[in-house]
SERONU-800329 format. One line per 4 residues: their letters; for each residue x, y, z of C-alpha. Coordinates in Angstrom, 3 decimals. Layout:
<atoms>
A) X/Y/Z; ...
</atoms>
This chain:
<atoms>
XXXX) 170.195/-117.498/162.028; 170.186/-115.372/159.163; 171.383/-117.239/155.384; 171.655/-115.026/152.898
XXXX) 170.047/-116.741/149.379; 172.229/-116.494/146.048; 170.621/-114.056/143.934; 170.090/-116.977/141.473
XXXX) 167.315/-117.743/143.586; 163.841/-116.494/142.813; 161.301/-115.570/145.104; 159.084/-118.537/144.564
XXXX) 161.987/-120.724/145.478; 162.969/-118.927/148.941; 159.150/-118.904/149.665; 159.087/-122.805/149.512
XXXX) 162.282/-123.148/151.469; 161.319/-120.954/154.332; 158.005/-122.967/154.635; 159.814/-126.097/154.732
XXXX) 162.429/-125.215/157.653; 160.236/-122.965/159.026; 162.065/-119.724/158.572; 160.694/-116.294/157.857
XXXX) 161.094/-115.051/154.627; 162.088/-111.044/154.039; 163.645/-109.284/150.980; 165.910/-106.589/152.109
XXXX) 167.787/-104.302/149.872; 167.208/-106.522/146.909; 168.046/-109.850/148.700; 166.230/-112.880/149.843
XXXX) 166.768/-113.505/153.246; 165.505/-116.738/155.171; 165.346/-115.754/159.129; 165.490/-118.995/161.570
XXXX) 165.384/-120.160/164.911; 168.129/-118.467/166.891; 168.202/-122.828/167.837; 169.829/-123.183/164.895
XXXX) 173.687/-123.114/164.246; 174.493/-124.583/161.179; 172.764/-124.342/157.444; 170.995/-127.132/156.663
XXXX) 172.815/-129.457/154.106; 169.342/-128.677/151.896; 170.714/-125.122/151.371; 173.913/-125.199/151.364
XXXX) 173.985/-124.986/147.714; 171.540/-121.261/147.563; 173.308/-120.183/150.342; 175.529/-117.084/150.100
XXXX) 178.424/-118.441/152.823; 179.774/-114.901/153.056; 176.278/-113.511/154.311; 175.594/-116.697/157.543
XXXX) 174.615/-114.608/160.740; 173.856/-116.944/164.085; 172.789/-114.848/166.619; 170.128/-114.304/169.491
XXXX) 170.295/-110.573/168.441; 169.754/-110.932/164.655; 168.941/-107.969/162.287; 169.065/-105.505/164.374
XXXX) 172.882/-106.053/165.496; 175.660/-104.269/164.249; 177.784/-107.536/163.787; 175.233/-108.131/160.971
XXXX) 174.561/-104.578/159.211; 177.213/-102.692/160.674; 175.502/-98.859/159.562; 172.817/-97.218/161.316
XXXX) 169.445/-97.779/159.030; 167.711/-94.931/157.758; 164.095/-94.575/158.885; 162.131/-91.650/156.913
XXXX) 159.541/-89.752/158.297; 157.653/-88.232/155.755; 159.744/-86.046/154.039; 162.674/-86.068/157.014
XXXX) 165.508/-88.653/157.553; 166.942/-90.022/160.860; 169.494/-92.419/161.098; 172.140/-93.597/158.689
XXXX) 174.686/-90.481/158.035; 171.794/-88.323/157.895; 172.743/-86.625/161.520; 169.350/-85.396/162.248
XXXX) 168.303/-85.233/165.770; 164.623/-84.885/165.125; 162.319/-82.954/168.129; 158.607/-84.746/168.241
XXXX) 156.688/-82.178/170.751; 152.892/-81.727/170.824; 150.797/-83.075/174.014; 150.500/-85.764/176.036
XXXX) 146.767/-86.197/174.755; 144.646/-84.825/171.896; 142.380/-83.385/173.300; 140.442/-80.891/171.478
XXXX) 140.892/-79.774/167.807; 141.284/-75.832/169.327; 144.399/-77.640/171.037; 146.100/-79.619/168.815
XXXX) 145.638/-77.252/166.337; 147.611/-74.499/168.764; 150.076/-77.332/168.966; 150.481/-78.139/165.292
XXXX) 150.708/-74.416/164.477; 153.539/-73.480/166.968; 155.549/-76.358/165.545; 155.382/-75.043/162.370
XXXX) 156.569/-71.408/163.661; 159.440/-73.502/165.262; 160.674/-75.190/161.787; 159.473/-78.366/163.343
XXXX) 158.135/-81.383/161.396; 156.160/-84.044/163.483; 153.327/-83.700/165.729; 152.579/-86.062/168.728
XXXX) 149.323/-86.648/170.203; 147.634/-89.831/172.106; 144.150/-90.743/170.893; 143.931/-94.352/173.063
XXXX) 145.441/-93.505/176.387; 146.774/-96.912/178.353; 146.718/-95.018/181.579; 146.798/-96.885/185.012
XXXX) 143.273/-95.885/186.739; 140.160/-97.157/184.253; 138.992/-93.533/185.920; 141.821/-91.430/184.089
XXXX) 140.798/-89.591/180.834; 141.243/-92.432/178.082; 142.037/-90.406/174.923; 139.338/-89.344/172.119
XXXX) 140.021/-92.844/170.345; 139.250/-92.824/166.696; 137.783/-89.080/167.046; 141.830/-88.228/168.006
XXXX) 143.125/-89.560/165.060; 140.497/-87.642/162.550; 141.914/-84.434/164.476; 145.761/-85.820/164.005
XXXX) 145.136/-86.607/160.368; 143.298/-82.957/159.701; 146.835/-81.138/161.157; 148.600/-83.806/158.865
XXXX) 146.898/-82.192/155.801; 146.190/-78.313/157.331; 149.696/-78.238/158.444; 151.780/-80.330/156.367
XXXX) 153.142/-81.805/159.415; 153.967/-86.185/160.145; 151.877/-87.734/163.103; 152.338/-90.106/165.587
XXXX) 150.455/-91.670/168.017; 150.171/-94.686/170.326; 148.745/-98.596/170.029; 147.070/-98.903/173.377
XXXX) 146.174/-102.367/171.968; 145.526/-104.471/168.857; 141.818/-103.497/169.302; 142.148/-100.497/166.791
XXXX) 146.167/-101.103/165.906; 144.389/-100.887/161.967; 143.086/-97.800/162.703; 146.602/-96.314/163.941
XXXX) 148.510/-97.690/160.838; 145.796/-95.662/158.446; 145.570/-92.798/159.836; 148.894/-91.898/161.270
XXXX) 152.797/-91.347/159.683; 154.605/-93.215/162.499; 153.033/-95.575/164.752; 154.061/-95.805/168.237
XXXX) 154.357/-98.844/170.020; 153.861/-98.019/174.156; 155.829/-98.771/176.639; 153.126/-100.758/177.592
XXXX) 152.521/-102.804/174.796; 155.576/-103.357/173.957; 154.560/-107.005/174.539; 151.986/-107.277/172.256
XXXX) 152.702/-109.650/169.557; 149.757/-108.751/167.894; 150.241/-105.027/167.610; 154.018/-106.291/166.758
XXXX) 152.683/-108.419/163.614; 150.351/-106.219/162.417; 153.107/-103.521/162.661; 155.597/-105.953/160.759
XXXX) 152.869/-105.934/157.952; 153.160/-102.252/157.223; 156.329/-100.489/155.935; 155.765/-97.274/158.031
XXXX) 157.698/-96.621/160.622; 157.058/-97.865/164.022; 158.408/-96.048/166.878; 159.121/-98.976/170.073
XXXX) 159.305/-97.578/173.400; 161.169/-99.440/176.124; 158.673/-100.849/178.668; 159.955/-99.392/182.590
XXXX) 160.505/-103.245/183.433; 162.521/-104.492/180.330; 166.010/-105.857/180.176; 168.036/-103.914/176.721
XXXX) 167.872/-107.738/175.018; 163.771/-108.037/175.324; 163.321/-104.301/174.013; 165.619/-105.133/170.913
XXXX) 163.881/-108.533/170.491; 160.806/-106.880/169.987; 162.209/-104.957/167.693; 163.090/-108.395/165.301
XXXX) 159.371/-108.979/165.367; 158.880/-106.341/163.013; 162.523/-106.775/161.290; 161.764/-110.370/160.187
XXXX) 158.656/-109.690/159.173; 159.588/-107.787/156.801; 159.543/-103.820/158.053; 162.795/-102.429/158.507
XXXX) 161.601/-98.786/159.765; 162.068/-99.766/163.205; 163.008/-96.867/165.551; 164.020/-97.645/169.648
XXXX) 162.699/-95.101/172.361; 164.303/-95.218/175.444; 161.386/-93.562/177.826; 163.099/-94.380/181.517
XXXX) 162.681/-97.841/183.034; 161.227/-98.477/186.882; 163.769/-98.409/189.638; 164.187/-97.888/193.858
XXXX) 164.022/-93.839/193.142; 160.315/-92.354/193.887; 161.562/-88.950/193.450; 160.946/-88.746/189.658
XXXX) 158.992/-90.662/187.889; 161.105/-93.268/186.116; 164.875/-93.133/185.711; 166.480/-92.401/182.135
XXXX) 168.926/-95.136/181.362; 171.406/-93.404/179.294; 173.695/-96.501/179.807; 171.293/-98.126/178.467
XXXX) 170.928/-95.658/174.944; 175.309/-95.649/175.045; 174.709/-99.941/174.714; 172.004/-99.853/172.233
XXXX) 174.525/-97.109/170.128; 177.499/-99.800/170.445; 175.378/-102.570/169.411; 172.397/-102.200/167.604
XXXX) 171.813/-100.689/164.220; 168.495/-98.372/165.115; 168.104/-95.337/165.574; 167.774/-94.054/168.921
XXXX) 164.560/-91.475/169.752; 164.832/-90.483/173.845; 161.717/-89.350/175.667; 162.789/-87.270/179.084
XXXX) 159.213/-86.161/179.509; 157.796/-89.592/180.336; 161.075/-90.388/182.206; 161.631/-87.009/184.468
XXXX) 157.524/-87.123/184.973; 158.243/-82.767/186.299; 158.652/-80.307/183.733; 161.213/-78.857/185.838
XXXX) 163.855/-81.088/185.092; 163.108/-81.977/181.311; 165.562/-79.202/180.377; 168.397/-80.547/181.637
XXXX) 167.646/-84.149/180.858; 166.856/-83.196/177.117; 170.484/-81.517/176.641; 172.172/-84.755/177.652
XXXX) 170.200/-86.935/175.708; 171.205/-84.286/172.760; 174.856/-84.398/173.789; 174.952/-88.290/173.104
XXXX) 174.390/-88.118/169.332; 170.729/-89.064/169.277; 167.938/-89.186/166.323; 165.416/-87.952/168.242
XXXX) 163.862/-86.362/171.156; 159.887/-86.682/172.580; 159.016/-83.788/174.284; 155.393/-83.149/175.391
XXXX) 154.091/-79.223/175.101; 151.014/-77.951/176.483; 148.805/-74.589/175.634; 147.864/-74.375/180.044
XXXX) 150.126/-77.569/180.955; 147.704/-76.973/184.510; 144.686/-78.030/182.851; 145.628/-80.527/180.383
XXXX) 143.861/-83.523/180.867; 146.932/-86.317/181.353; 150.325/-86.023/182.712; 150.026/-82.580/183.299
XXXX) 153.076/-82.227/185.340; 155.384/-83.476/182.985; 154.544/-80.619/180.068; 156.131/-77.936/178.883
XXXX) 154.191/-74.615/177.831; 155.235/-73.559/174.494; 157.268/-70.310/176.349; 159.073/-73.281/177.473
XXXX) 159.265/-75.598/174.926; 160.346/-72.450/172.195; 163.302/-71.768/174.876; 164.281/-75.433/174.973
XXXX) 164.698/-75.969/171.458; 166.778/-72.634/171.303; 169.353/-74.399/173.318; 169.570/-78.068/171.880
XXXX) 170.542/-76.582/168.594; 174.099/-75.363/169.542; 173.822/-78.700/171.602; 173.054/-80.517/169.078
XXXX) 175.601/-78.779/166.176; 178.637/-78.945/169.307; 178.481/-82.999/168.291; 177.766/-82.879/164.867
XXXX) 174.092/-83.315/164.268; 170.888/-81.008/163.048; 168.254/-80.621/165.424; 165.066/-81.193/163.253
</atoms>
């Protein structure tokens, strides 16, 4: 349940209150806000009195439903807006895995050429085989935070686990939760700590309510730049690599307040068919794309089917922008 406090009370007051019935505690937009059990259905008798009745939300879906906040939240990164009636569709390219400064500086400076403003890069790779290249760990994230200040450009990057979830929040603009640790309560909490934004992709096995759930660990604790990826969830098919569930993007849109990043390269798992995938993920009014972009896609150390050259990736953006202006949004 969400209760609303009168402004009359201070912050001192609410702190006490949420202690006692064991409620978290937020201020958003200038008001306190106790968060409880979705157990409970009625406001206690105790604060009935510093309760704003207008502003009582019971719910299994809390903060992050519509029926509560009706607009689409802002998130900023860095200088650039999605969300709210921004209508930026932001592109995120770079490559699967940082690999080298040589290549993520080719990366950083051919988004730069393309008007682009956030680079992607994994440092602490959660791949399947413990034989698989692993990422360049803490090295990775010196080399994302040099293009941050060379280039100008925002960085993201992935929480394999909350082993070095510290080191993400420092050194990057937007932290990415995996699709694989999308579980992790204690990447989630530390993440709920920080007032960056946290991008949450959709693990391949989870049901629309779990991935929006995780999503109120880092509302109710306090972070509001919460941003949902939809990366393709596990299915019968074995001829691509996961299936995009763009029914599932069309119920988050109804019913969630969030903006809505897509990632087709993770999804597709070919470069062949990224294209295609990326124009009608465009096409649905979304904040954001992922798309990965390799200097020699053939030699690139992870997922190297799934990039796109930058020939490719130059030619893609060229046609998401009329795609993108044809339903009223700015391709980023």
């Amino acid at each position: 349940m969400i209760i609303h406090l009168k402004n009359s009370v201070s912050k001192e007051s609410a702190a006490v209150l949420a202690e006692k019935h064991k409620a978290f505690h937020i201020l958003s937009e200038g008001v306190q806000v106790l968060i409880t059990g979705s157990g409970m259905k009625d406001v206690p008798a105790e604060l009935e009195s510093v309760t704003d009745a207008s502003w009582v939300f019971p719910n299994d879906m809390q903060l992050a439903s519509k029926k509560y906040k009706s607009e689409k939240r802002t998130v900023k990164f860095g200088n650039t807006s999605i969300g709210g009636t921004t209508n930026n569709t932001i592109l995120i390219g770079g490559p699967c895995s940082v690999e080298s400064e040589e290549q993520i500086c080719s990366s950083a400076e051919l988004l730069v050429k393309l008007g682009l403003t956030t680079l992607r890069g994994g440092c602490y790779k959660p791949r399947t085989s413990p034989y698989s290249f692993q990422g360049m760990g803490l090295d990775g994230l010196k080399l994302l935070a040099k293009m941050r200040e060379d280039y100008g450009l925002n960085v993201i990057t992935e929480a394999r686990d909350a082993t070095h979830i510290d080191e993400i929040i420092e050194y990057t603009d937007i932290i990415q939760v995996g699709a694989k640790a999308m579980y992790d309560q204690g990447i989630l909490r530390a993440c709920a700590k920080t007032q960056k934004p946290v991008l949450i992709k959709r693990g391949f096995g989870t049901t629309l309510q779990e991935f929006v759930q995780a999503a109120e660990f880092l509302l109710s604790g306090g972070n509001e730049n919460v941003v949902l990826c939809e990366r393709g969830i596990r299915t019968f098919e074995t001829g691509t690599r996961f299936t995009l569930d763009l029914c599932g993007v069309a119920w988050l849109q109804e019913y969630t307040n969030l903006p809505i990043i897509l990632d087709p390269s993770h999804a597709m798992g070919y470069a062949y068919g990224i294209p295609n995938l990326a124009k009608a993920c465009v096409a649905m009014g979304i904040d954001g794309l992922l798309i990965e972009t390799h200097p020699n896609p053939k030699v690139a150390k992870s997922d190297a089917s799934q990039q796109l050259n930058y020939e490719e990736f130059e030619q893609l953006l060229n046609q998401l922008r009329p795609v993108a202006t044809s339903v009223g949004y700015n391709m980023i």
